[in-house]
Kinemage of the C-alpha trace (Angstrom):
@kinemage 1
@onewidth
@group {chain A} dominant
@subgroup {mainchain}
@vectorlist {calphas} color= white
{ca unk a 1} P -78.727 0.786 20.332
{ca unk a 2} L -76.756 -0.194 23.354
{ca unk a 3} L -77.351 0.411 26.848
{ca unk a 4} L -74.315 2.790 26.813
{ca unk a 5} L -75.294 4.683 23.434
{ca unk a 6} L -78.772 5.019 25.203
{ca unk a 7} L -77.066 6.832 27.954
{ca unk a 8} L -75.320 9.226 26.005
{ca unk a 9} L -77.696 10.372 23.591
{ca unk a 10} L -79.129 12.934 26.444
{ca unk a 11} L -75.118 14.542 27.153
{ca unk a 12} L -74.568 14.954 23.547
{ca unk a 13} L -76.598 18.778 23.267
{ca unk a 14} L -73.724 19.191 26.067
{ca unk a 15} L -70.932 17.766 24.673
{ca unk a 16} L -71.867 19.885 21.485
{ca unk a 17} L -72.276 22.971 23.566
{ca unk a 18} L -68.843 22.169 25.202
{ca unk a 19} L -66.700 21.361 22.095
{ca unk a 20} L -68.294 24.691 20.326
{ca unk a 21} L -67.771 26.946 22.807
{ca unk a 22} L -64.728 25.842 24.989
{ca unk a 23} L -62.642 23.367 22.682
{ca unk a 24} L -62.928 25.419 19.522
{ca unk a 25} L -61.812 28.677 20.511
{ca unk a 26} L -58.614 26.518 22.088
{ca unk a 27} L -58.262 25.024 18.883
{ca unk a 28} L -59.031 28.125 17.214
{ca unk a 29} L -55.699 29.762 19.479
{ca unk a 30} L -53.600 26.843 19.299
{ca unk a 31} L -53.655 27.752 15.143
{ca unk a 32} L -53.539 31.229 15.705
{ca unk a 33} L -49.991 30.981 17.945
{ca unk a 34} L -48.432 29.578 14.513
{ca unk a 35} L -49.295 32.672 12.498
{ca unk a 36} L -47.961 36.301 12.498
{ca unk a 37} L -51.503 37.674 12.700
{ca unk a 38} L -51.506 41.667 14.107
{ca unk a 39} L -53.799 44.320 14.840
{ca unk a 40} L -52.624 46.708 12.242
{ca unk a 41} L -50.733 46.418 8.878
{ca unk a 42} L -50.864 43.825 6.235
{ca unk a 43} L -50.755 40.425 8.589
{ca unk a 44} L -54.259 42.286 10.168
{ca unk a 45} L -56.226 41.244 7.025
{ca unk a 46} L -53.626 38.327 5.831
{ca unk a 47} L -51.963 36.356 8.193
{ca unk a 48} L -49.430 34.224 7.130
{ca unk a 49} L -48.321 30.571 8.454
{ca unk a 50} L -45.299 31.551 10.177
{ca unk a 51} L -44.561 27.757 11.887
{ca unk a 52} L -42.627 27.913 15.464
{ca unk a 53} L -41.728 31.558 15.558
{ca unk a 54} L -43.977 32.618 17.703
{ca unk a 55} L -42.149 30.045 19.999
{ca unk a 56} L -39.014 30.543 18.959
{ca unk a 57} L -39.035 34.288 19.816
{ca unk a 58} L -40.677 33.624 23.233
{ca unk a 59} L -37.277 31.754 24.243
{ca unk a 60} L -35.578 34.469 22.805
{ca unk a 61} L -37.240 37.186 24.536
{ca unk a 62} L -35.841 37.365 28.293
{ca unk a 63} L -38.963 38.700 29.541
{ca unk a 64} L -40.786 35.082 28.835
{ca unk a 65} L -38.725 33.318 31.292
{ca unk a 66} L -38.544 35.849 33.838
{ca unk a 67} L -42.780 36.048 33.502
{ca unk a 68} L -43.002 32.062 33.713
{ca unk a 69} L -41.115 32.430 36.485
{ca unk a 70} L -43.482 35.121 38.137
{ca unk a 71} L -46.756 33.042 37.093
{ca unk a 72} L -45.461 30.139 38.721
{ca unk a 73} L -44.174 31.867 42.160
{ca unk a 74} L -47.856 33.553 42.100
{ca unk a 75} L -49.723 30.281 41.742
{ca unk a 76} L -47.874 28.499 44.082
{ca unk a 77} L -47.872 31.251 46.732
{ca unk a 78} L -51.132 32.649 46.357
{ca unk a 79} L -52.997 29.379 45.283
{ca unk a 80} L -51.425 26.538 46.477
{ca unk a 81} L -50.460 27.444 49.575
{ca unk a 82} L -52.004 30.640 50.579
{ca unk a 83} L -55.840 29.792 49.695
{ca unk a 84} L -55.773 26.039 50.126
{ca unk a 85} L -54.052 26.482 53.742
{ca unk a 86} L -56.083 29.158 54.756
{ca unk a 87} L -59.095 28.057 53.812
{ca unk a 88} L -58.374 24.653 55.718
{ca unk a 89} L -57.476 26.641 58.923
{ca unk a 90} L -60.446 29.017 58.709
{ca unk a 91} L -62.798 25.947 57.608
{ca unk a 92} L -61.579 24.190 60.484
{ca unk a 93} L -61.797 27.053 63.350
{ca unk a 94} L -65.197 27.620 62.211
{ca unk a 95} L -66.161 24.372 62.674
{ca unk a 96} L -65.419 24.796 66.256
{ca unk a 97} L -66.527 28.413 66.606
{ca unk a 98} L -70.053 29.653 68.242
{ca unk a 99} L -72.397 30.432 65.839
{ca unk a 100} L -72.554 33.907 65.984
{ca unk a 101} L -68.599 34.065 65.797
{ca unk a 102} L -68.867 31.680 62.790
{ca unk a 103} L -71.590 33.713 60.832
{ca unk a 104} L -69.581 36.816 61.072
{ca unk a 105} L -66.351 35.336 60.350
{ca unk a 106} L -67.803 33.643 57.208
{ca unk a 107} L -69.684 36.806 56.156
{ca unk a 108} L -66.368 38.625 56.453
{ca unk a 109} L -64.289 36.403 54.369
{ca unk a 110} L -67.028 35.865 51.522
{ca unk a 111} L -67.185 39.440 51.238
{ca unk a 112} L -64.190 39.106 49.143
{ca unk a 113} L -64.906 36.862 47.289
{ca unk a 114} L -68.421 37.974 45.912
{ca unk a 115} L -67.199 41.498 45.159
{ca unk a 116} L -66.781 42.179 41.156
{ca unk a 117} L -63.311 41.115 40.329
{ca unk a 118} L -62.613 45.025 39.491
{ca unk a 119} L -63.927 46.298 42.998
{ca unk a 120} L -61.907 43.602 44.968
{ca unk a 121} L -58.877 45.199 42.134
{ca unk a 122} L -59.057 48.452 43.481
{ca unk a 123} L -59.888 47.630 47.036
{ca unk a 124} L -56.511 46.116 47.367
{ca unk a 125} L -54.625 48.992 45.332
{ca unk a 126} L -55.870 51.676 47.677
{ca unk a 127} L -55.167 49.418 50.290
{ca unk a 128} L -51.409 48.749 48.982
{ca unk a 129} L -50.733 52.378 48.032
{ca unk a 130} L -48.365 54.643 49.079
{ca unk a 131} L -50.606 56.766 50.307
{ca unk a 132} L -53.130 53.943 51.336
{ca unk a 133} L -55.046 52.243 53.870
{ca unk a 134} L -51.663 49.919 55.361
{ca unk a 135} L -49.311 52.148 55.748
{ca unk a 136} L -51.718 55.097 57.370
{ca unk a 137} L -52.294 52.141 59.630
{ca unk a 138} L -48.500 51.723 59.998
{ca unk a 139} L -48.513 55.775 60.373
{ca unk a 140} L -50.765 55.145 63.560
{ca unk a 141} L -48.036 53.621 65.436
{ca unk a 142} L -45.378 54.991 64.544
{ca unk a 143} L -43.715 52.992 61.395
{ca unk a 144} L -43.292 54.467 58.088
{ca unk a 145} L -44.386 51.802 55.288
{ca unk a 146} L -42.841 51.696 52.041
{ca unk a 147} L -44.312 51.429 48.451
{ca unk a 148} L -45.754 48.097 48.758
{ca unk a 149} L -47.173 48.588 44.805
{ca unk a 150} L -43.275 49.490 43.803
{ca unk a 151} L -41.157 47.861 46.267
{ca unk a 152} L -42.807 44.614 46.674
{ca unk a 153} L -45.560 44.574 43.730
{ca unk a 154} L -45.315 40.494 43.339
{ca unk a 155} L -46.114 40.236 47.239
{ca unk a 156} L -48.932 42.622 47.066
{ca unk a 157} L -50.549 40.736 44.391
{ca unk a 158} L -50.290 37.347 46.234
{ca unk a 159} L -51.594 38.854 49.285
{ca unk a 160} L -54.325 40.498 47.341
{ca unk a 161} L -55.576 37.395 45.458
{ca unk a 162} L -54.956 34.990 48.776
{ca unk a 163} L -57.851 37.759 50.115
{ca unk a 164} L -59.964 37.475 46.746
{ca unk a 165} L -59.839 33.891 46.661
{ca unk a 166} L -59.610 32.320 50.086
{ca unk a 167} L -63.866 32.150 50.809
{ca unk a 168} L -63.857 29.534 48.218
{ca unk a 169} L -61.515 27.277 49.557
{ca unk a 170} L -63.203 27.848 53.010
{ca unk a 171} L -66.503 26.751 51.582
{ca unk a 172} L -64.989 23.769 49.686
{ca unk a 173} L -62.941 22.470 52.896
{ca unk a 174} L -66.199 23.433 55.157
{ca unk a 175} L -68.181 21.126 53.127
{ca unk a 176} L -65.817 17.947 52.984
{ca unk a 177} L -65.210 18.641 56.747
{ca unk a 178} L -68.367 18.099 58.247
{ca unk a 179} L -67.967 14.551 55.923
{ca unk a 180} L -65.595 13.633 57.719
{ca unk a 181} L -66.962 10.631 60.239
{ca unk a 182} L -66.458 11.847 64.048
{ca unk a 183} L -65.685 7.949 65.408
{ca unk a 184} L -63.045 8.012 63.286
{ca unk a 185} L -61.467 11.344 64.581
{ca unk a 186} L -62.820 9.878 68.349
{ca unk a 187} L -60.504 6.701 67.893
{ca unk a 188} L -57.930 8.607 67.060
{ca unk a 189} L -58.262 10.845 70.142
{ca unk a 190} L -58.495 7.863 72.407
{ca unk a 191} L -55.185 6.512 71.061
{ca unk a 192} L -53.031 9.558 72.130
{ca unk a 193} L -53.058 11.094 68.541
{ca unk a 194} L -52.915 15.053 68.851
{ca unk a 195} L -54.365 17.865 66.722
{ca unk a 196} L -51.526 17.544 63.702
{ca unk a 197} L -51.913 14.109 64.163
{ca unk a 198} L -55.512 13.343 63.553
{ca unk a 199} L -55.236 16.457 60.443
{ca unk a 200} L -52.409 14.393 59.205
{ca unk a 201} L -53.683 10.794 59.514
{ca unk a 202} L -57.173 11.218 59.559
{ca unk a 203} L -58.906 14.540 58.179
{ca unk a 204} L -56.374 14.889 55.472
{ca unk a 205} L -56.851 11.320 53.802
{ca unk a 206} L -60.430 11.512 54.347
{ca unk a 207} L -60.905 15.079 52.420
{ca unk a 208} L -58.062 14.110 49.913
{ca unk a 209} L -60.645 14.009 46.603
{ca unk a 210} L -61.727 17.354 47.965
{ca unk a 211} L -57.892 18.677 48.015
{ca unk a 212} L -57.402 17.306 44.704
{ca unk a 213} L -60.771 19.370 43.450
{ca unk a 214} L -60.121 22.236 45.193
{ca unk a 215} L -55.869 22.471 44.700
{ca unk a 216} L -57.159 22.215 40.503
{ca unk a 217} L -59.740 24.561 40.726
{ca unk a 218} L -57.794 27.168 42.577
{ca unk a 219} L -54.811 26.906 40.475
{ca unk a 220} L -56.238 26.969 37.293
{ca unk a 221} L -58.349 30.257 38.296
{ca unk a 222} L -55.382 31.864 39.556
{ca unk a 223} L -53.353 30.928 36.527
{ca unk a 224} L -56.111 33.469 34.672
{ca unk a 225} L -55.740 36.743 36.991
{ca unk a 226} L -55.323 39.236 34.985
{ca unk a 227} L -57.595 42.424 36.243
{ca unk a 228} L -56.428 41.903 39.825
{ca unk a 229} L -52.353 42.833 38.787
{ca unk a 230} L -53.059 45.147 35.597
{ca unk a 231} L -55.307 47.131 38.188
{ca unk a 232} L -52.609 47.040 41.003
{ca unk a 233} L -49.477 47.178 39.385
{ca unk a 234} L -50.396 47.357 35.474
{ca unk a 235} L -47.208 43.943 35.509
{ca unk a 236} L -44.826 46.712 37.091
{ca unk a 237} L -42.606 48.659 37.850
{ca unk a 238} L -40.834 47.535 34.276
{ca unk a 239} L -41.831 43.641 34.113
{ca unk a 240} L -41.221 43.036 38.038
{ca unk a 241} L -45.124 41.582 38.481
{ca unk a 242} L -45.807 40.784 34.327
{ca unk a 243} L -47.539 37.072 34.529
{ca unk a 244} L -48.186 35.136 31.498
{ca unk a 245} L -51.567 36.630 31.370
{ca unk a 246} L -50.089 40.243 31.443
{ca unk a 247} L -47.485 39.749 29.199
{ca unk a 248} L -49.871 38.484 26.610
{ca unk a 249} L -52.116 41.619 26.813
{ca unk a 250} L -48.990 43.810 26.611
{ca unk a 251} L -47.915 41.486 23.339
{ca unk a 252} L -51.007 41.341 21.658
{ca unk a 253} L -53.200 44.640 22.302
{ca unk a 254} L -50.488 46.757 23.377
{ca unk a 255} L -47.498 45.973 21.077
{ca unk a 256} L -50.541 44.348 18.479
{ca unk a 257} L -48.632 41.108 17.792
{ca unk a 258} L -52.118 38.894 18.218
{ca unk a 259} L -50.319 35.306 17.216
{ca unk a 260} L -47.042 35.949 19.740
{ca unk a 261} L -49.375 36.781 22.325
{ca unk a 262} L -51.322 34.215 21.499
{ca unk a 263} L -48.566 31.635 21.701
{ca unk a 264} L -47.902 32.838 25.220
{ca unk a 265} L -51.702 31.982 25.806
{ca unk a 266} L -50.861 28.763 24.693
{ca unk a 267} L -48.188 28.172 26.710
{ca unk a 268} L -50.597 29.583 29.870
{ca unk a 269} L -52.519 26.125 28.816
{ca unk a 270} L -49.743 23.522 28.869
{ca unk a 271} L -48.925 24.969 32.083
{ca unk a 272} L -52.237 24.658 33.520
{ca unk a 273} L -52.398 21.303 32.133
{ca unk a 274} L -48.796 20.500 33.946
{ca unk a 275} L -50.044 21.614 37.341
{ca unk a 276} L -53.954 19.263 36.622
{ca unk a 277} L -51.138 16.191 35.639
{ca unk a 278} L -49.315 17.067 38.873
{ca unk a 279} L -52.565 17.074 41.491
{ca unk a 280} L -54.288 13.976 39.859
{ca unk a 281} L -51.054 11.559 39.989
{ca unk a 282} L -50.088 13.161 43.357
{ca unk a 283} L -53.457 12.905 44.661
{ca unk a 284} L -55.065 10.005 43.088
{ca unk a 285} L -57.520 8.680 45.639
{ca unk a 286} L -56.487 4.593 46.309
{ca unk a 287} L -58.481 1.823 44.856
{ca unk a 288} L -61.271 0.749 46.843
C-alpha cells in the first residue's frame, strides 16, 4: 500500500459518514426536483419522471425571479457586508478597548448569537412591530415609527440577521487579528501610513484566508435563513420578503408540490455554489 493510501485509510469512516449523510440527501433532491412528487393525490405514492418542468415552471412563475432577487439583496446586505464589516470594526475596537469595556461588549454581541434561532426570531419581531420595542423608543422622543414588519419587511430582516449573525464574524476576525505581526503594522506607522492605510495594505492582506473563510461561511448560512423571516414576516406582506428558502416551504408544504419546491432547493445550491466560486477566485491567497 502506498504512503498516500496509508494516509487515507483512517478519513475513510469520515468520508463514508460525509457522502451518506450530506452528499446523498443532495443527490437524493437533485432527483427529486425532476419529478412531480406531492404531498397528497396520486404523485404522493407514484411520482412520475417529469424532466425540466419543475424548472421550466420556476421561469415561468414571476415570483421566482422576484425571490432570487430578494435572496441575493439579503445575502449581500446582511452577510456580505453587514456581518463581515461589522464584525471587522467591532473585532478591531475591541482589540484596542480596556478589558472590562471589551468583556462586556463581547458578552453583549454573543448574546445574539447563542440564543435559539427561534428566540433571536421573535426577539427581533417584537422589536420590529408596530406596536414594539423601536418605535415606543421612537414614541419617547417624539417620532411616530411606521410598520417596519409591513413597510420595510426586507430591511427588518437584514437588520435582524446582521444582529443574529455578527458575534461570529467578530470572533473569526478577533482571532486572525491578534495574527497579525505588530512590526509589520509598526513599519507601516513609521512610514506615514494612516489607519485606512495600514487596514488596507497591511491587516487586510494579512487576514485575507480568514476573509475568504469567513465571507463563505457567512454567506452560505445566511443563504439557509428560513425561521428568522417566516417568524418576522411569514415572506410578506404578499411575496415582498419570500427568499428562496421561503418560497420553497410555501411550494412544497404549503401548496404540497414537494419536487417544484424541491427544484427551488436546488437552485438555493447552485447559488451557494456561485457565491463559494466567487470568494475562492476573488480571494485566492498568492503563491508562496
Amino acid at each position: 500500500m502506498s504512503r498516500g493510501a496509508a494516509r487515507a485509510v483512517p478519513l475513510a469512516p469520515a468520508v463514508a459518514l460525509l457522502a451518506l449523510f450530506m452528499l446523498g440527501p443532495v443527490v437524493w433532491s437533485f432527483y427529486g426536483s425532476f419529478t412531480n412528487t406531492a404531498l397528497t393525490g396520486p404523485t404522493a405514492a407514484n411520482p412520475e419522471w417529469i424532466g425540466l418542468g419543475n424548472y421550466a415552471g420556476l421561469l415561468a412563475d414571476p415570483d421566482f425571479p422576484k425571490s432570487l432577487w430578494l435572496t441575493v439583496v439579503f445575502v449581500f446586505a446582511s452577510a456580505v457586508v453587514g456581518q463581515n464589516v461589522l464584525g471587522l470594526a467591532l473585532a478591531g475596537l475591541l482589540r484596542s478597548a480596556v478589558r472590562p469595556v471589551r468583556s462586556i461588549a463581547s458578552t453583549v454581541v454573543v448574546a445574539a448569537w447563542v440564543l435559539p434561532e427561534i428566540v433571536a426570531a421573535f426577539a427581533a419581531y417584537a422589536f420590529f412591530h408596530a406596536d414594539g420595542t423601536l418605535n415606543a423608543m421612537l414614541a419617547g422622543i417624539g417620532v411616530t415609527g411606521p410598520d417596519w414588519l409591513y413597510s420595510t419587511p426586507m430591511l427588518a430582516v437584514v437588520l435582524a440577521n446582521i444582529w443574529r449573525g455578527t458575534a461570529f464574524s467578530m470572533m473569526v476576525y478577533s482571532a486572525a487579528l491578534a495574527e497579525v505581526p505588530p512590526d509589520l503594522t509598526e513599519a507601516a506607522q513609521l512610514d506615514g501610513a494612516n489607519g485606512a492605510q495600514r487596514l488596507a495594505w497591511v491587516t487586510l492582506p494579512v487576514i485575507r484566508r480568514s476573509i475568504s473563510t469567513n465571507l463563505m461561511l457567512t454567506t452560505l448560512q445566511t443563504l439557509s435563513v428560513f425561521t428568522l423571516i417566516y417568524v418576522m414576516t411569514g415572506g410578506g406582506p404578499g411575496t415582498d420578503s419570500s427568499t428562496l428558502p421561503i418560497l420553497a416551504y410555501q411550494e412544497a408544504f404549503k401548496f404540497a408540490q414537494v419536487g417544484y419546491g424541491t427544484a427551488i432547493a436546488t437552485v438555493m445550491i447552485v447559488v451557494g455554489g456561485v457565491f463559494s466560486v466567487i470568494y475562492i477566485r476573488a480571494l485566492r491567497p498568492e503563491v508562496d
